[in-house]
C-alpha angles and dihedrals in degrees: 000000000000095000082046085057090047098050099045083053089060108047085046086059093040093052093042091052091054095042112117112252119252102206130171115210134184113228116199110224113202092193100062102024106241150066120277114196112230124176118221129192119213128191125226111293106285129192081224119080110235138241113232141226122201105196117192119215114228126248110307090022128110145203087287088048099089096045085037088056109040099017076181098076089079079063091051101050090058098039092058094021092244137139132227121206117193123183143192103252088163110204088320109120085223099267131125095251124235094216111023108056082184078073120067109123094148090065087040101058097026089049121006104033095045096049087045091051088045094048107052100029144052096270136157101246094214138095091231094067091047131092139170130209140150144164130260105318080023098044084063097043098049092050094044077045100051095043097054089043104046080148096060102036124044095182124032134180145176132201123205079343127184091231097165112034094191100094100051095060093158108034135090101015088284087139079060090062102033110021110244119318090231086058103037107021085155094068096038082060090046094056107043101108085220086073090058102071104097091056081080135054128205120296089014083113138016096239127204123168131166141180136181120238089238099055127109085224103061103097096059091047086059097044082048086051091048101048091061097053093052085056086044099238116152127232146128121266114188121198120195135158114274157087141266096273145085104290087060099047099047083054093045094057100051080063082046099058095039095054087053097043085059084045106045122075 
């Protein structure tokens, strides 16, 4: 009994030793003047430096949303030896907003947050080995994100995402960040990520979206879809059953992670 208990003491250290590292940070923007907490998962140390995935938490969530709702991603990251960034975008939509210079969370992650990754952890300095991706609010950020920084991100993806923001005037504090779509229609147009879209040209991005059937935000997934078709820009667009809630998007990410690890080299 006493050689079992010690053997069981073992393979609990030796797992524990081997466990990936939660760990909330605080990132100074200098844009905006302040610290925004952001939580990073680390694998076990590698010889190897990592990829890295930046994930954006939807309207209401906050830096602890993503590893709240999927505690497996700490497993993942060691299993794959990636590692997983999630900041605080508060109810931003991650622009850089127009009318609020308290507001500018697209400077903060393309520039600020990812020097401030490379620089302090074992990273793979190079756009190829990074991807953005986020649910809802976040689906729509890290696309908007990824479009305007083809130099940063080399896969992006979105989740139940708010990829074209026109038909929800009213919703999500949007009016906070733009003003209202009645009084300025011109940036509302400006800041749909749909509208983004010309700005890249096929094989700019490794591209993965998906939607559930039961989503409010379906139709405009398929209009996204379809606009990118019509530009002829490749990608890959999933439909399941589902929601827009956390069963959906747990499932969705585990599709996620496996489309960038085939992605990124």
């Amino acid at each position: 009994m006493k050689k079992l208990n010690v053997f069981l003491f073992l393979l609990f250290l030796s797992l524990s030793v081997r466990a990936a590292t939660v760990s909330t940070v605080e990132v100074y923007s200098n844009a905006m003047k302040k610290n925004v907490q952001t939580v990073v998962i680390t694998p076990e140390k590698s010889d190897t430096p990592s990829a890295v995935i930046y994930l954006l938490h939807g309207y209401s969530g906050n830096a602890k949303s993503w590893i709240e709702l999927k505690p497996e991603l700490a497993a993942i990251a060691d299993r794959h030896n990636l590692i997983f960034v999630c900041p605080d975008g508060k109810n931003s939509w991650y622009w850089d907003s127009p009318k609020d210079p308290a507001y500018r969370y697209e400077t903060f992650v393309a520039n600020e947050l990812v020097s401030y990754i490379d620089t302090n952890y074992p990273t793979r300095k190079d756009r190829k080995a990074r991807a953005i991706t986020g649910l809802s609010m976040g689906g729509h950020g890290a696309l908007w994100i990824a479009f305007r920084h083809t130099e940063t991100f080399g896969a992006a993806g979105s989740t139940s995402g708010g990829v074209d923001i026109r038909p929800f005037p009213q919703n999500w504090e949007m009016n906070k960040q733009l003003g209202t779509m009645a009084e300025n229609p011109q940036l509302w147009e400006s800041h749909t990520v749909i509208n983004q879209i010309d700005r890249i040209k096929d094989g700019d991005l490794a591209l993965i979206i998906d939607c559930g059937t039961d989503d409010f935000f379906f139709e405009v997934n398929n209009n996204f879809h379809q606009k990118l078709l019509d530009k002829g820009i490749s990608h890959d667009y999933l439909v399941r059953p589902g929601g827009h809630n956390g069963e959906y998007w747990k499932n969705s990410m585990d599709y996620q992670i496996l489309f960038f690890l085939k992605k990124l080299p």
